[in-house]
C-alpha positions as a Markdown table, in Angstrom:
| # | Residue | x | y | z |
|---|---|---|---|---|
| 1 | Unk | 0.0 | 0.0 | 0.0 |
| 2 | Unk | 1.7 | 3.4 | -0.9 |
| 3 | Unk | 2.1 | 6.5 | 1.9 |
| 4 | Unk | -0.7 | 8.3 | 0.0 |
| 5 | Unk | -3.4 | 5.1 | 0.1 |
| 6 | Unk | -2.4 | 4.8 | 3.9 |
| 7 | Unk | -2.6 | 8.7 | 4.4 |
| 8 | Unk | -6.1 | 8.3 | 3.0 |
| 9 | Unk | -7.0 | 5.4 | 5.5 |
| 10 | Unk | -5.8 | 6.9 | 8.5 |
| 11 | Unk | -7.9 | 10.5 | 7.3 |
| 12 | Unk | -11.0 | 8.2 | 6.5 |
| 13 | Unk | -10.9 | 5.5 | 10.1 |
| 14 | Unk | -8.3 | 7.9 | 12.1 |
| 15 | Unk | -5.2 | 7.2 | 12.6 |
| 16 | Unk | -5.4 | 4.9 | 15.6 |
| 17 | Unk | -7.3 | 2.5 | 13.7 |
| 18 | Unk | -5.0 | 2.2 | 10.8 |
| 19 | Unk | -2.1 | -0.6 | 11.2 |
| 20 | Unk | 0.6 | -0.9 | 8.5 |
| 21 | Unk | 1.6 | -4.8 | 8.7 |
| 22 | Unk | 4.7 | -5.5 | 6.4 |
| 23 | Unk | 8.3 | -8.0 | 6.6 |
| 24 | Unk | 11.2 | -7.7 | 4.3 |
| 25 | Unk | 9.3 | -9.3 | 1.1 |
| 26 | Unk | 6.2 | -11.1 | 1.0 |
| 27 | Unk | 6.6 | -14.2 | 2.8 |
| 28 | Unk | 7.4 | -12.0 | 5.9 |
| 29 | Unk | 4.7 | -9.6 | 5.3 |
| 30 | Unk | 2.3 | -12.5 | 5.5 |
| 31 | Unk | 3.9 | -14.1 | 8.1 |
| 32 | Unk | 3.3 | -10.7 | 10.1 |
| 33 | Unk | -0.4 | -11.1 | 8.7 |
| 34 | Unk | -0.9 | -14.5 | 9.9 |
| 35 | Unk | 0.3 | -13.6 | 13.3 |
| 36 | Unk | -1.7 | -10.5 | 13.8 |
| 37 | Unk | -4.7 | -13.1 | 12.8 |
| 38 | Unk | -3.4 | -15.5 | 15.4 |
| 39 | Unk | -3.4 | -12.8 | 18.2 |
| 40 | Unk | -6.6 | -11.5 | 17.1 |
| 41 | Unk | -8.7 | -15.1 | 17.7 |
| 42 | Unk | -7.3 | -17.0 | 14.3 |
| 43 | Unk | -6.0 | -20.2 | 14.8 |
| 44 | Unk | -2.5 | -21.6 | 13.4 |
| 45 | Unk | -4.0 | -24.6 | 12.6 |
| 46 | Unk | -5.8 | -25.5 | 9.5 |
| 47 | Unk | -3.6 | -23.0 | 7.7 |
| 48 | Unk | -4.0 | -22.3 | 4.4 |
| 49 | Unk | -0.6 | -22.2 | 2.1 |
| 50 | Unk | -0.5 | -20.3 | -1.3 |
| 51 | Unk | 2.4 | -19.3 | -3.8 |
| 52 | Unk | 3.8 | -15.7 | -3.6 |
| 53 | Unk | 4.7 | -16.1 | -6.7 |
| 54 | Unk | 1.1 | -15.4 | -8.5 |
| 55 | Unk | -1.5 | -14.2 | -6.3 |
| 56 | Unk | -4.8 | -15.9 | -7.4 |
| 57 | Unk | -4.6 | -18.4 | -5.5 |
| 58 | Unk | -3.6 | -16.7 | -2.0 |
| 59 | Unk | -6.4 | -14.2 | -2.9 |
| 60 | Unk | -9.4 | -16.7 | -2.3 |
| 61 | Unk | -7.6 | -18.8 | 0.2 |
| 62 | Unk | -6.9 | -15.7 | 2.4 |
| 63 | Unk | -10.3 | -15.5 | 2.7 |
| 64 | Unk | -11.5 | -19.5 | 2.9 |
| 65 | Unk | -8.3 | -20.0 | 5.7 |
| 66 | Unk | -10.3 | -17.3 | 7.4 |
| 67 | Unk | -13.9 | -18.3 | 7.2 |
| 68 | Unk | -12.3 | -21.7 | 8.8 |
| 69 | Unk | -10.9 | -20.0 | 11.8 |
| 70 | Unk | -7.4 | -19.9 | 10.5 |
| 71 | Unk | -4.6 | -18.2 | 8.7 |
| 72 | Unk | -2.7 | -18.0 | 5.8 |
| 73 | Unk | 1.3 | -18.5 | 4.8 |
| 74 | Unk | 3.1 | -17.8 | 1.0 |
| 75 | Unk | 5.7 | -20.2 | 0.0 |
| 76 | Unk | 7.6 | -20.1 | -3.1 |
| 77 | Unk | 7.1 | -22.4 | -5.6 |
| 78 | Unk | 9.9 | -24.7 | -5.4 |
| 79 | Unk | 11.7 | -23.7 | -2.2 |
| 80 | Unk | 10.3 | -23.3 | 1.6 |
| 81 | Unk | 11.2 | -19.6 | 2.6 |
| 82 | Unk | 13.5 | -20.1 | 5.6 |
| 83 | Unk | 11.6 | -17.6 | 7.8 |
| 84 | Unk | 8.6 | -19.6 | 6.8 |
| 85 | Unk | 10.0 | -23.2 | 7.9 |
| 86 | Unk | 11.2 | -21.9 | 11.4 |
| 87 | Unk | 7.6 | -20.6 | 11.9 |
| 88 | Unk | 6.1 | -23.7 | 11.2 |
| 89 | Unk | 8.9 | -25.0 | 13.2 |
| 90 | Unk | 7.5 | -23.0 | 16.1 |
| 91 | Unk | 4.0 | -23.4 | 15.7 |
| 92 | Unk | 4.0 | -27.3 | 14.8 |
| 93 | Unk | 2.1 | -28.4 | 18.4 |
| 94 | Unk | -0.6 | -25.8 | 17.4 |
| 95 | Unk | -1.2 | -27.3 | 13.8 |
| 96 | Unk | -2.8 | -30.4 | 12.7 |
| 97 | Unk | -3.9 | -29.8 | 9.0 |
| 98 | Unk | -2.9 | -27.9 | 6.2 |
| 99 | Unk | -4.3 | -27.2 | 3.1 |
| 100 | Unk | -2.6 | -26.3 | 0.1 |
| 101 | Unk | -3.9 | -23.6 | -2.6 |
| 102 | Unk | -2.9 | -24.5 | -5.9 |
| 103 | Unk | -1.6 | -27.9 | -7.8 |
| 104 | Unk | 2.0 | -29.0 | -8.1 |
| 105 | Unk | 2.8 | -26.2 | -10.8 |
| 106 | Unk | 1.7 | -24.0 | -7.8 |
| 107 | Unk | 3.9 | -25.4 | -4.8 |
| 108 | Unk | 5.9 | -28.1 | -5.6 |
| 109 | Unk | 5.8 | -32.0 | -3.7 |
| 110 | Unk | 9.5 | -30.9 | -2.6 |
| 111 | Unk | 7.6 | -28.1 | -1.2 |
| 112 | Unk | 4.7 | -29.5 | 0.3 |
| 113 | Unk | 6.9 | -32.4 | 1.8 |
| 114 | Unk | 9.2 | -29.8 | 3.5 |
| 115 | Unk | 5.7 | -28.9 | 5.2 |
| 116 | Unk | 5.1 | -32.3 | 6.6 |
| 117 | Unk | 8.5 | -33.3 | 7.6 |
| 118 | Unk | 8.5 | -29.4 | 9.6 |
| 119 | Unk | 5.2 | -30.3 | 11.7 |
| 120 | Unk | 6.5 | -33.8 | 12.3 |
């Protein structure tokens, strides 16, 4: 979101009710997402998992990972961000299923393996 789209959200809800959530790229910044989520009733598990790489798919799952209680992570499509992993890493206990947004072209079995073997 650019400084002007923000300055208009802050004018339009105040500036109090306006939170900029963001990381280094996007696999933070919706790390930071699913967290804010988390602390605000959201639940780790049942996660929904989408490529960052083309947003379709993360669009509609945002919103189905949230009408089932839970939260949202990107991956890339071949490759498990580190920062990612070591999330699921600390949240493993907390989840038992994940879903995954998108066929094999989308996130890769290499990918979705790294998953599993992380919340084992």
């Amino acid at each position: 979101v650019s400084a002007a789209a923000m300055d208009d959200l802050k004018a339009e809800f105040g500036n109090s009710a306006v939170k900029r959530l963001s990381g280094d790229d996007r696999y933070e910044t919706a790390l930071a997402i699913a967290q804010k989520g988390v602390d605000e009733g959201l639940a780790w598990d049942g996660m929904g998992i989408a490529t960052g790489e083309n947003f379709p798919d993360a669009l509609a799952g945002g919103v189905l990972a949230a009408r089932n209680g839970s939260v949202m992570l990107l991956t890339a499509s071949d490759v498990l961000p580190t920062d990612v992993s070591s999330k699921l890493t600390a949240e493993r206990d907390s989840i038992a299923k994940v879903f995954y947004l998108g066929g094999l072209a989308a996130i890769s079995q290499d990918v979705r393996d790294e998953v599993s073997e992380t919340l084992q």
